[in-house]
MARDREN-241151 format. One record per atom (N, C-alpha, C): residue in three letters; chain; x, y, z. Coordinates in Angstrom, 1 decimal, padded with zeros to 4 digits, always signed. Layout:
+-----+---+--------+--------+--------+
|   r | c |      x |      y |      z |
+-----+---+--------+--------+--------+
| ALA | A |      X |      Y |      Z |
...
+-----+---+--------+--------+--------+
//
This chain:
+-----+---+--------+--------+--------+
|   r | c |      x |      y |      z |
+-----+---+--------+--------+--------+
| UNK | A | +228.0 | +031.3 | -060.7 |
| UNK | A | +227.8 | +032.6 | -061.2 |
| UNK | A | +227.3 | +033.5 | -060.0 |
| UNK | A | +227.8 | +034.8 | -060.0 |
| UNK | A | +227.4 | +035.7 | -058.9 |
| UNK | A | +226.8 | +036.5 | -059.7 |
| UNK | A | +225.8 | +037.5 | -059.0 |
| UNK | A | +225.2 | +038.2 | -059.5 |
| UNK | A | +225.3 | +039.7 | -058.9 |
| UNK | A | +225.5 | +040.7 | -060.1 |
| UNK | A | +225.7 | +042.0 | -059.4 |
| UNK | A | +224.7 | +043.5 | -060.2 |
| UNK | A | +224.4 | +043.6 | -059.5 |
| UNK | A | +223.0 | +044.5 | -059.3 |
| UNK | A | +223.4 | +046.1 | -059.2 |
| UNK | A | +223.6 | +047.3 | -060.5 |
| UNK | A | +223.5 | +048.5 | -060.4 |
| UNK | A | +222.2 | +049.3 | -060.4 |
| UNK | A | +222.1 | +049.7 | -059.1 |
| UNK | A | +220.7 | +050.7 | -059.5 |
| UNK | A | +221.5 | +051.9 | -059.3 |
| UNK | A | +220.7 | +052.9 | -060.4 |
| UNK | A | +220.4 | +054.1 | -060.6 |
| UNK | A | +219.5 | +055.0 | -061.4 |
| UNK | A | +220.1 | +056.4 | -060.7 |
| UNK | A | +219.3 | +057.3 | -061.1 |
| UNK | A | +220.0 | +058.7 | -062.0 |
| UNK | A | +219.3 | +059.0 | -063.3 |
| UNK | A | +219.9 | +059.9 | -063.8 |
| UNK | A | +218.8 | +060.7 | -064.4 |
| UNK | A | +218.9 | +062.3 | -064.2 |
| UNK | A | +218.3 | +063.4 | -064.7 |
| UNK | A | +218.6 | +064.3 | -066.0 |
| UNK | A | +220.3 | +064.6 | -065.9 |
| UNK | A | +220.7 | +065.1 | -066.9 |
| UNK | A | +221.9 | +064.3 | -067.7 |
| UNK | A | +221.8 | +063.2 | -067.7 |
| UNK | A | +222.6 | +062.2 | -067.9 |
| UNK | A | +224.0 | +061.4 | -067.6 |
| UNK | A | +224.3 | +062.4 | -066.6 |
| UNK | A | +225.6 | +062.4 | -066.1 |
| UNK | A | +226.1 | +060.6 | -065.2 |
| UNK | A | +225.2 | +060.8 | -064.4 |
| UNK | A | +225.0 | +059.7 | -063.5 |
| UNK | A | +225.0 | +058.6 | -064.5 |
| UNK | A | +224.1 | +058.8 | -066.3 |
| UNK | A | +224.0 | +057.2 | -066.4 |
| UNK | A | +224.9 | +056.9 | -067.3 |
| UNK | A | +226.0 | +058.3 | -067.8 |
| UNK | A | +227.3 | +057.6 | -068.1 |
| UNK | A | +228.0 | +057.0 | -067.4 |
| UNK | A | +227.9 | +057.5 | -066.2 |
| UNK | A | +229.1 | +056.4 | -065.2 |
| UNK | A | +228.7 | +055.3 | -064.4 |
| UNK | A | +227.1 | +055.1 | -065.1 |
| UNK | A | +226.5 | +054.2 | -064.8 |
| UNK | A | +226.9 | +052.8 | -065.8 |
| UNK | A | +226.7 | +053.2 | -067.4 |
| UNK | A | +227.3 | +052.6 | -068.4 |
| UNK | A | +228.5 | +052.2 | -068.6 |
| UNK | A | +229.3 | +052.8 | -067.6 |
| UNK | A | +231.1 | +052.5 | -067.7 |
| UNK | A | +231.3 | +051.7 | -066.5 |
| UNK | A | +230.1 | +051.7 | -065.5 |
| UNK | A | +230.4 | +050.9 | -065.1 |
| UNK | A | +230.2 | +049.8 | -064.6 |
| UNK | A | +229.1 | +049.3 | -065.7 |
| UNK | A | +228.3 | +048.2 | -066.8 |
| UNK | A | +229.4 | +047.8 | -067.2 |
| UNK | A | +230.2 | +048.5 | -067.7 |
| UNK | A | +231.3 | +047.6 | -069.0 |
| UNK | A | +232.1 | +047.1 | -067.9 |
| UNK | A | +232.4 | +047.9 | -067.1 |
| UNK | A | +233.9 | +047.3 | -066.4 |
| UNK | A | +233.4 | +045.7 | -065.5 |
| UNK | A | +232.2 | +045.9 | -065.1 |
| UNK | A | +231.6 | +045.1 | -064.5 |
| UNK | A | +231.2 | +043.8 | -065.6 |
| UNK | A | +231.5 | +043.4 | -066.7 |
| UNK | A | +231.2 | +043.0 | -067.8 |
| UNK | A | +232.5 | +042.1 | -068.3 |
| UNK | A | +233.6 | +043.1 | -068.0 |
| UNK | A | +235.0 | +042.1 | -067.9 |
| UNK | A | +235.1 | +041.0 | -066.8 |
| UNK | A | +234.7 | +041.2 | -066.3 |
| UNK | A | +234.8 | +039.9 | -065.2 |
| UNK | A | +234.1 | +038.7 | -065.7 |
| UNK | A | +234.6 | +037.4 | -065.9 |
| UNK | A | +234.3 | +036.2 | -065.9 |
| UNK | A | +233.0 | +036.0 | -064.8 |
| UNK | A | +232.2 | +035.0 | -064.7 |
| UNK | A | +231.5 | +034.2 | -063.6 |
| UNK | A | +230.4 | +035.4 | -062.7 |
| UNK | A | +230.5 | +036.5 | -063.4 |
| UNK | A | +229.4 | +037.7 | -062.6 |
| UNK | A | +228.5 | +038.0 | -064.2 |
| UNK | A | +227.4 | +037.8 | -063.7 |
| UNK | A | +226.0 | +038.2 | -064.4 |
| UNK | A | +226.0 | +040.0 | -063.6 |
| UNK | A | +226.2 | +041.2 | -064.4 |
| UNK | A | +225.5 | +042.3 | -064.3 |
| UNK | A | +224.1 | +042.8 | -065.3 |
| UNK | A | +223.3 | +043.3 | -064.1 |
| UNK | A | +222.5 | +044.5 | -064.4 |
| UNK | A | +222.0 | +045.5 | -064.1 |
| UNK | A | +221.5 | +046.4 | -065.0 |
| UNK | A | +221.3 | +047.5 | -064.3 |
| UNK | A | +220.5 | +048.2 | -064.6 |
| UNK | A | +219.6 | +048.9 | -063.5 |
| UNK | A | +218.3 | +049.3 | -063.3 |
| UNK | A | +218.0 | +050.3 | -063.0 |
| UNK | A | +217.2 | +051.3 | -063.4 |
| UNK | A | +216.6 | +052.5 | -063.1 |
| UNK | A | +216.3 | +052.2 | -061.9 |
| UNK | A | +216.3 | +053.1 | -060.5 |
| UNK | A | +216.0 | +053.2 | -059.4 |
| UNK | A | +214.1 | +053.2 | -059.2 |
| UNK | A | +213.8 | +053.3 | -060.3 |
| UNK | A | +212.4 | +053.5 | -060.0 |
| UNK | A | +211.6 | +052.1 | -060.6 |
| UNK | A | +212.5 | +051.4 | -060.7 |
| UNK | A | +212.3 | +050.2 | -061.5 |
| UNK | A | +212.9 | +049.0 | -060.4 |
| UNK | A | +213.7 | +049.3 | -060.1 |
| UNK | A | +214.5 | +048.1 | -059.0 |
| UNK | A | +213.4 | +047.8 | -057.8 |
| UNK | A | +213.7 | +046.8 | -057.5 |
| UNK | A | +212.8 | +046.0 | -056.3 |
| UNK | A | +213.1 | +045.2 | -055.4 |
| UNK | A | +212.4 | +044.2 | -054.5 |
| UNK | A | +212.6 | +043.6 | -053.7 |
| UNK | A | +213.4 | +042.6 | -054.1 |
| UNK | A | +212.3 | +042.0 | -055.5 |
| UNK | A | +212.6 | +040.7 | -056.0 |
| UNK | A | +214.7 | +040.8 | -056.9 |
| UNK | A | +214.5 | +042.1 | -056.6 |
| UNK | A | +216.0 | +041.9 | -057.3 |
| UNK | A | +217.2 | +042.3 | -056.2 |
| UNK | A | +216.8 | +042.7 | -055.1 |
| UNK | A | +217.4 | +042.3 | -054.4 |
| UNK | A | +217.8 | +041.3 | -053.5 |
| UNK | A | +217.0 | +040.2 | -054.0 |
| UNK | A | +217.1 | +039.4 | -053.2 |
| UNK | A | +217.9 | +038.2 | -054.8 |
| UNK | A | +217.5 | +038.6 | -055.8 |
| UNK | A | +218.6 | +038.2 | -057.3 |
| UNK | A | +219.8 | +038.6 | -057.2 |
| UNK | A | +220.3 | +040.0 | -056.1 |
| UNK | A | +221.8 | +040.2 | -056.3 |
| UNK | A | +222.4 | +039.6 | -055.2 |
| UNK | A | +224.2 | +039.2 | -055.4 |
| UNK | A | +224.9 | +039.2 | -054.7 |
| UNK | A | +225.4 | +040.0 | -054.2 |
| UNK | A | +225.5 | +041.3 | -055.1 |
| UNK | A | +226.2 | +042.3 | -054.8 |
| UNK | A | +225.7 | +043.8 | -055.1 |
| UNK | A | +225.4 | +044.7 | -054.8 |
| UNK | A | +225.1 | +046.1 | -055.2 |
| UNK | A | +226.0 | +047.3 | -055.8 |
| UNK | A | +225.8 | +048.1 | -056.6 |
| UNK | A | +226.1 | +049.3 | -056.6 |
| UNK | A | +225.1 | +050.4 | -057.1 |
| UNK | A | +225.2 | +051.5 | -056.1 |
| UNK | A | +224.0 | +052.4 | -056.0 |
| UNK | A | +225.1 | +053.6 | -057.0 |
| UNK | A | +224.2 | +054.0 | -058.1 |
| UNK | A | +224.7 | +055.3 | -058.8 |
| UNK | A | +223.7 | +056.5 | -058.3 |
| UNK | A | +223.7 | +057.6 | -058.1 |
| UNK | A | +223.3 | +058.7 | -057.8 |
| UNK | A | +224.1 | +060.4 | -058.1 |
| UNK | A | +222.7 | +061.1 | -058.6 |
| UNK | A | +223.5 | +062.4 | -058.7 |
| UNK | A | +223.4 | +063.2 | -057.8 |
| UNK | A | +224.2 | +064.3 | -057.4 |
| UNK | A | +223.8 | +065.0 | -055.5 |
| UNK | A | +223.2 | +065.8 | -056.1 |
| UNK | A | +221.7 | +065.8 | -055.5 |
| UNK | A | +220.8 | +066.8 | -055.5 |
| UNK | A | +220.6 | +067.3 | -054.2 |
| UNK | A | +220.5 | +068.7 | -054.2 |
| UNK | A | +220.7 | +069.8 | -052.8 |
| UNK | A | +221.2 | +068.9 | -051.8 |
| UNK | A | +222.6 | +068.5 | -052.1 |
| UNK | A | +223.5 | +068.0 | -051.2 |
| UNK | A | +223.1 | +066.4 | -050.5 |
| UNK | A | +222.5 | +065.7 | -051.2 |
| UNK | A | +222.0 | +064.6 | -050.6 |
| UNK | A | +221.5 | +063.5 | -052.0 |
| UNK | A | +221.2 | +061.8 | -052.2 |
| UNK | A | +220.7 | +061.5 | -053.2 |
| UNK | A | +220.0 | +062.1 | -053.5 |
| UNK | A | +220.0 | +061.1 | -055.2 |
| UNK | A | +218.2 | +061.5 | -055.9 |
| UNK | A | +216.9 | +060.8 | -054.9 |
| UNK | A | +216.2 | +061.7 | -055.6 |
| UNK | A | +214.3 | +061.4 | -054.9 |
| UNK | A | +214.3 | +059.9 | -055.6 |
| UNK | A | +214.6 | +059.6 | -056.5 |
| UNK | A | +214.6 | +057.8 | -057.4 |
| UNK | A | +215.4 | +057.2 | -056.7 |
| UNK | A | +216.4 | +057.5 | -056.0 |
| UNK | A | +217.3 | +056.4 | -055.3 |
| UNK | A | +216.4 | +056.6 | -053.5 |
| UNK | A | +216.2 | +057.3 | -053.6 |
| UNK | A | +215.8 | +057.6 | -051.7 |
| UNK | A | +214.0 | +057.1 | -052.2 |
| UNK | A | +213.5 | +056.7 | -053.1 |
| UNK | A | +212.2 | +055.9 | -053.2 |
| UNK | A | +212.6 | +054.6 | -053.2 |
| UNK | A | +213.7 | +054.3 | -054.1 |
| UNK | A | +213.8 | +052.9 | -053.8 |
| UNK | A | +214.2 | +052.3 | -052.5 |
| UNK | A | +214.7 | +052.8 | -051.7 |
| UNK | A | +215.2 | +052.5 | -050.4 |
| UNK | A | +213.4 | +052.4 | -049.5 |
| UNK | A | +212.8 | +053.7 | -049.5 |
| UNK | A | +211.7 | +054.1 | -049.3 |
| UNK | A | +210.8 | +052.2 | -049.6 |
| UNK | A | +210.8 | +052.0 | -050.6 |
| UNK | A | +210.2 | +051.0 | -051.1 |
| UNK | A | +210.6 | +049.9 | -050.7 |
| UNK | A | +211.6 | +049.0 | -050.4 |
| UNK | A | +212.2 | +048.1 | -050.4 |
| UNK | A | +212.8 | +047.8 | -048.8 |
| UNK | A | +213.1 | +048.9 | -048.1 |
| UNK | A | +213.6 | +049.1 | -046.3 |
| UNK | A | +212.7 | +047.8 | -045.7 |
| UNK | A | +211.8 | +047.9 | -045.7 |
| UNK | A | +210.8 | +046.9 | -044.7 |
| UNK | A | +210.4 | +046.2 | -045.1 |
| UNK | A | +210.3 | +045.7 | -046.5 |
| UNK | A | +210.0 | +044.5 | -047.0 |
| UNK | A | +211.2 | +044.0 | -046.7 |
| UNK | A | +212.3 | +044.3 | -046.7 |
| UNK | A | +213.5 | +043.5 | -046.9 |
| UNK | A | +214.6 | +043.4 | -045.4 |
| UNK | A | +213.7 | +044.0 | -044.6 |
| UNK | A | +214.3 | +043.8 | -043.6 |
| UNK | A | +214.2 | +042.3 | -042.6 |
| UNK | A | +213.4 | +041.5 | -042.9 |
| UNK | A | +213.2 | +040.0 | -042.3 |
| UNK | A | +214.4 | +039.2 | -042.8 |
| UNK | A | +215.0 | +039.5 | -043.9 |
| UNK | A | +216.1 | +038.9 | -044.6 |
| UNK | A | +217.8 | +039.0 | -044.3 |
| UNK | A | +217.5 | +039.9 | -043.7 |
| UNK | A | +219.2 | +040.8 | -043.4 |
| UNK | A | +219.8 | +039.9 | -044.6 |
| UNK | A | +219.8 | +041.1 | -045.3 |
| UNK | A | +220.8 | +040.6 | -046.7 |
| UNK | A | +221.9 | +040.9 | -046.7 |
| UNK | A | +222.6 | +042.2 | -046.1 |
| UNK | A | +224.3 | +041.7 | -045.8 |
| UNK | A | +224.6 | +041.7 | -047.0 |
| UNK | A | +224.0 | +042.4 | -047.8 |
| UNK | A | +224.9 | +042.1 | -049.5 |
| UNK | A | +226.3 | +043.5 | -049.5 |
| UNK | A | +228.0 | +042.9 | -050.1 |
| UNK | A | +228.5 | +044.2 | -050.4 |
| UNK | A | +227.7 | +045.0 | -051.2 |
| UNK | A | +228.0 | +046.5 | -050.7 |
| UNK | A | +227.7 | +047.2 | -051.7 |
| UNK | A | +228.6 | +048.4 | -052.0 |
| UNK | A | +228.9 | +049.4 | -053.3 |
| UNK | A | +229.5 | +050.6 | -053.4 |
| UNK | A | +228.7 | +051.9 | -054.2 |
| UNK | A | +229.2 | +053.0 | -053.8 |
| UNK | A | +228.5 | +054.1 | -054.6 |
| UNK | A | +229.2 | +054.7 | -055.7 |
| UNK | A | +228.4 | +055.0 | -056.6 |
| UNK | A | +229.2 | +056.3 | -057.0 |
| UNK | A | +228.1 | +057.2 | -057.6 |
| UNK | A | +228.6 | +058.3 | -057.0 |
| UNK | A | +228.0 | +059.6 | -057.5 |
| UNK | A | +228.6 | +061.0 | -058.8 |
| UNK | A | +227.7 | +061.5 | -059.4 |
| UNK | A | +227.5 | +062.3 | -060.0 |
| UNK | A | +227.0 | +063.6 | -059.4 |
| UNK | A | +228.7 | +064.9 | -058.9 |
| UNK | A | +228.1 | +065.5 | -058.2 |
| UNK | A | +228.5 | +067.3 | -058.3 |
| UNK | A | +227.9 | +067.9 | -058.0 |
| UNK | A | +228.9 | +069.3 | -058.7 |
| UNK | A | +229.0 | +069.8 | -057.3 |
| UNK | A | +228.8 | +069.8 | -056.1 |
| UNK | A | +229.7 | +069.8 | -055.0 |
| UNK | A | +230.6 | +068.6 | -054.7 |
| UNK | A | +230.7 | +068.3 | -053.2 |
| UNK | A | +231.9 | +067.2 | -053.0 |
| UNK | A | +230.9 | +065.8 | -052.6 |
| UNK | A | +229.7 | +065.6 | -053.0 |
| UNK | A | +229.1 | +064.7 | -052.8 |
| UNK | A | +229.1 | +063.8 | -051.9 |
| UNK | A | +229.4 | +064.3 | -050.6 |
| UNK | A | +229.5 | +063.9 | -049.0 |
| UNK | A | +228.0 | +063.7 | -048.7 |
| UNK | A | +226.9 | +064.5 | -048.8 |
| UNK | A | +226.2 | +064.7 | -048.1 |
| UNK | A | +225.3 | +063.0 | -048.6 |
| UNK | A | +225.4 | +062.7 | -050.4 |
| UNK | A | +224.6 | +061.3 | -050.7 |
| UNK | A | +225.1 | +060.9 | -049.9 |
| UNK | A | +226.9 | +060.4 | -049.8 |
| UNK | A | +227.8 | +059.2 | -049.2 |
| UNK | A | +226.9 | +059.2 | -047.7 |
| UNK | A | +226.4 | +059.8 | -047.3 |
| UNK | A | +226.3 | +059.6 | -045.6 |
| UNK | A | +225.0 | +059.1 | -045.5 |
| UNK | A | +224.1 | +059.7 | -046.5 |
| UNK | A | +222.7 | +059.3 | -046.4 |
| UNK | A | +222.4 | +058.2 | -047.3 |
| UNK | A | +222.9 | +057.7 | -048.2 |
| UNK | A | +223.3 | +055.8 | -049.1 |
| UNK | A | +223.8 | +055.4 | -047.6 |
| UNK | A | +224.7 | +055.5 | -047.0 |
| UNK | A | +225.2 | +054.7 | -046.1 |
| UNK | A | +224.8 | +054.3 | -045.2 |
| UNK | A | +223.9 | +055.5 | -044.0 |
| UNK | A | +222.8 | +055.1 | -043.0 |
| UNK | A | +221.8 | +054.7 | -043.6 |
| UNK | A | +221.2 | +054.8 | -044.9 |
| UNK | A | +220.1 | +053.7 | -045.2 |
| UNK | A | +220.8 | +052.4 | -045.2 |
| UNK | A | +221.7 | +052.0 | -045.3 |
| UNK | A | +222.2 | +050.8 | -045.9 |
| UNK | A | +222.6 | +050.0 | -044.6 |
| UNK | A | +222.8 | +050.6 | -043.6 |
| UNK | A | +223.1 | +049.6 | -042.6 |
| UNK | A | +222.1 | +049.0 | -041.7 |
| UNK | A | +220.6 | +049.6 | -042.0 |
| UNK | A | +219.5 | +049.4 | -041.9 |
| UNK | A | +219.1 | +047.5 | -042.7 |
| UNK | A | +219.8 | +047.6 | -043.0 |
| UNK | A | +219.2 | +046.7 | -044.2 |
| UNK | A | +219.5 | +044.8 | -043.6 |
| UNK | A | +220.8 | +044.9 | -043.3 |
| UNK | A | +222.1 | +045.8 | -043.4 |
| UNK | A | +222.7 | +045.2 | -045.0 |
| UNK | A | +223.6 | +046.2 | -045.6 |
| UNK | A | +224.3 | +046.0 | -046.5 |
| UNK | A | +225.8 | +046.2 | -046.0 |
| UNK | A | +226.9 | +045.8 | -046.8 |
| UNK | A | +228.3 | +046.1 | -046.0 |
| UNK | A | +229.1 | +046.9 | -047.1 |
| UNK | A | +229.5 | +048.0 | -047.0 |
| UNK | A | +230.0 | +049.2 | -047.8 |
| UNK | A | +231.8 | +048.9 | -047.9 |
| UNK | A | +232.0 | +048.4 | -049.4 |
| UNK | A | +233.0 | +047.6 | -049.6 |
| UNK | A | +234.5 | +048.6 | -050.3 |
| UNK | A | +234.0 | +049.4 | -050.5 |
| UNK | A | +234.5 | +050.7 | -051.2 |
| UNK | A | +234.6 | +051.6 | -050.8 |
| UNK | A | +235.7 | +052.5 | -050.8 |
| UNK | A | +235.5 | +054.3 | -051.1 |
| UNK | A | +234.5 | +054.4 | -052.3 |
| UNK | A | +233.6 | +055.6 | -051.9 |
| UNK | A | +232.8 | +055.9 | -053.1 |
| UNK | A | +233.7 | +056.2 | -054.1 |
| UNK | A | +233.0 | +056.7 | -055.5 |
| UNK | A | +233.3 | +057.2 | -056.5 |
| UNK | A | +232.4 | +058.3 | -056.6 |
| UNK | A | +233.6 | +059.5 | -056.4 |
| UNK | A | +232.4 | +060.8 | -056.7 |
| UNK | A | +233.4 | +061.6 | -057.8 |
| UNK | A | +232.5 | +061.7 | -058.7 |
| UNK | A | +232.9 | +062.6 | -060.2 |
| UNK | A | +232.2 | +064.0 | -059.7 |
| UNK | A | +233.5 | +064.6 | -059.7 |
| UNK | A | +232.6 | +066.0 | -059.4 |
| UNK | A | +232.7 | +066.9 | -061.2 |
| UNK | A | +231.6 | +067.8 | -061.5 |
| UNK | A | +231.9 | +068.1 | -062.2 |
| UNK | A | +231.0 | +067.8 | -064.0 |
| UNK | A | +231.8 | +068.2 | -064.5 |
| UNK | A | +231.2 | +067.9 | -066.2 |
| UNK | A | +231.8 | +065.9 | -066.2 |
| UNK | A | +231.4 | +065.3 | -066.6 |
| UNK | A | +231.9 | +063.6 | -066.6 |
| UNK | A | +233.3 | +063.8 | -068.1 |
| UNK | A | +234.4 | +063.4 | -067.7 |
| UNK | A | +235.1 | +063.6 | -068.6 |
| UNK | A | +235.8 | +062.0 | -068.8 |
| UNK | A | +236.7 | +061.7 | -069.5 |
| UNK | A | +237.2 | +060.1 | -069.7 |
| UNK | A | +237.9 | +060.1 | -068.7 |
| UNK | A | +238.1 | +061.2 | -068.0 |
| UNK | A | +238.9 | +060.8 | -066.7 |
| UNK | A | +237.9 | +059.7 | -065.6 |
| UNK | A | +236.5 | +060.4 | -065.8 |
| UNK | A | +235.5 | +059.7 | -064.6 |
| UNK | A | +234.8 | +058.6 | -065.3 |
| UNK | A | +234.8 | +058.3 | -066.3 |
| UNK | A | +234.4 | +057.1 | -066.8 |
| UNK | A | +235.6 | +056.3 | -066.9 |
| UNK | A | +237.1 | +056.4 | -067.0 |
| UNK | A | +238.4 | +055.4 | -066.7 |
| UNK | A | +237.7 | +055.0 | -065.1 |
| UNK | A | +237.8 | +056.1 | -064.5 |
| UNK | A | +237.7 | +055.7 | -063.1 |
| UNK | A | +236.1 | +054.4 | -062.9 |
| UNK | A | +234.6 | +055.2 | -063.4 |
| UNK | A | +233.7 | +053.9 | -063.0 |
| UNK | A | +234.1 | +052.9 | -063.7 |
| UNK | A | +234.6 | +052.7 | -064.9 |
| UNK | A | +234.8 | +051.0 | -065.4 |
| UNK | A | +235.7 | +051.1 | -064.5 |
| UNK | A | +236.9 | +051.0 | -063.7 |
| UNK | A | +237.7 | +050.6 | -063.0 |
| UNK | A | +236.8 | +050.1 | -061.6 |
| UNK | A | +236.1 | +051.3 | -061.4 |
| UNK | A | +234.7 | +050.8 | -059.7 |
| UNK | A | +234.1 | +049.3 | -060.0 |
| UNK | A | +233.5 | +049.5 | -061.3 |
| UNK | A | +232.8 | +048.3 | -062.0 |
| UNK | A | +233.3 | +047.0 | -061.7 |
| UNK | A | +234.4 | +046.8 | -062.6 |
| UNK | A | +235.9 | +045.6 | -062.6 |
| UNK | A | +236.2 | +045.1 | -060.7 |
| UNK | A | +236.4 | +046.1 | -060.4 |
| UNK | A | +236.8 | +045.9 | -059.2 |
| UNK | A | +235.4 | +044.8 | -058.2 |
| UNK | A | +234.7 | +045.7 | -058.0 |
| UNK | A | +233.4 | +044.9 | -057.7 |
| UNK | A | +233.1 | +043.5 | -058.3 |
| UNK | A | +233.3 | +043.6 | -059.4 |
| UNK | A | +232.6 | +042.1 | -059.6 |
| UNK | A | +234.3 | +041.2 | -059.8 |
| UNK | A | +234.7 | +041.7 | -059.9 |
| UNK | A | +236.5 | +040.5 | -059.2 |
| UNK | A | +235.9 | +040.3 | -057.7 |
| UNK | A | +236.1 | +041.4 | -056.9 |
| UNK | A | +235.8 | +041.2 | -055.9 |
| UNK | A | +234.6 | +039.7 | -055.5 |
| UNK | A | +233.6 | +040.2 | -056.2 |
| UNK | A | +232.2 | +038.8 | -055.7 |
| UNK | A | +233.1 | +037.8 | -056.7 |
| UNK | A | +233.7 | +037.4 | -058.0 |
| UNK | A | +234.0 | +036.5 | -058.4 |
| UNK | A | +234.8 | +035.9 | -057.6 |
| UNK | A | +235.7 | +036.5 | -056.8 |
| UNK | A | +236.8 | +035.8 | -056.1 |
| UNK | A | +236.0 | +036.1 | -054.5 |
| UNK | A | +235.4 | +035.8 | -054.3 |
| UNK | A | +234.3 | +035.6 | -052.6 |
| UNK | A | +234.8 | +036.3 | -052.0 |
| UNK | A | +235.7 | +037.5 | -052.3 |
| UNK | A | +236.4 | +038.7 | -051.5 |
| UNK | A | +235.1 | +039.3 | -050.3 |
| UNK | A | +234.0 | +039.4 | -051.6 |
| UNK | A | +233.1 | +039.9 | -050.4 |
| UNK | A | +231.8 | +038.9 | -050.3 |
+-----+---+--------+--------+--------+
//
């Protein structure tokens, strides 16, 4: 069994529909245990429980949430004796082009280091069945991926 680990953060609830979709997608896969965690909730000890990551975030003033950039905040140095090397992917909830999270998830992440296994997923916009087809598909993908030792 592999284990795969979604943290996020959501304010107006956007983020944790495509957070939920992509719970489910991640949920089709055989042989992967998912969960998923409020960013203000997630920790050391579950990082070191995952195989795999996925960071959800909404772009606030062009950059993550303050709940995703705490958890990093929180976890950077304790977790750096371990180089965990876990894949990980994003996806954001963003009403610009949500560049500005992708860069700042990514240079925290190589700190760690984590290895960025995906093109994000960024929903720009109102969340429609268009962007929740798409996270259950991010979901599915990731955890085939760790089921089949892709990553």
């Amino acid at each position: 069994m592999k284990n795969l680990l979604i943290i996020n953060h959501s304010q107006s609830g956007n983020t944790e529909q495509l957070a939920q979709a992509v719970l489910g997608g991640c949920k089709q896969e055989g042989g992967i245990v998912s969960l998923l965690k409020n960013a203000f909730d997630a920790n050391l000890e579950d990082l070191h429980w995952a195989d795999g990551l996925l960071f959800g975030t909404p772009e606030n003033f062009g950059t993550m949430s303050g709940a995703l950039k705490d958890f990093f905040d929180r976890t950077y140095y304790p977790a750096e004796p371990y180089k965990l090397n876990l894949p990980y992917g994003i996806f954001i909830s963003a009403d610009n082009d949500g560049t500005g999270a992708v860069r700042d998830i990514n240079r925290i992440a190589k700190g760690y280091p984590l290895r960025l296994i995906s093109e994000p997923l960024i929903a720009n916009g109102e969340i429609s069945p268009h962007h929740l087809q798409q996270a259950e598909e991010f979901g599915l993908a990731m955890a085939a991926g760790l089921a089949l030792g892709i990553f």
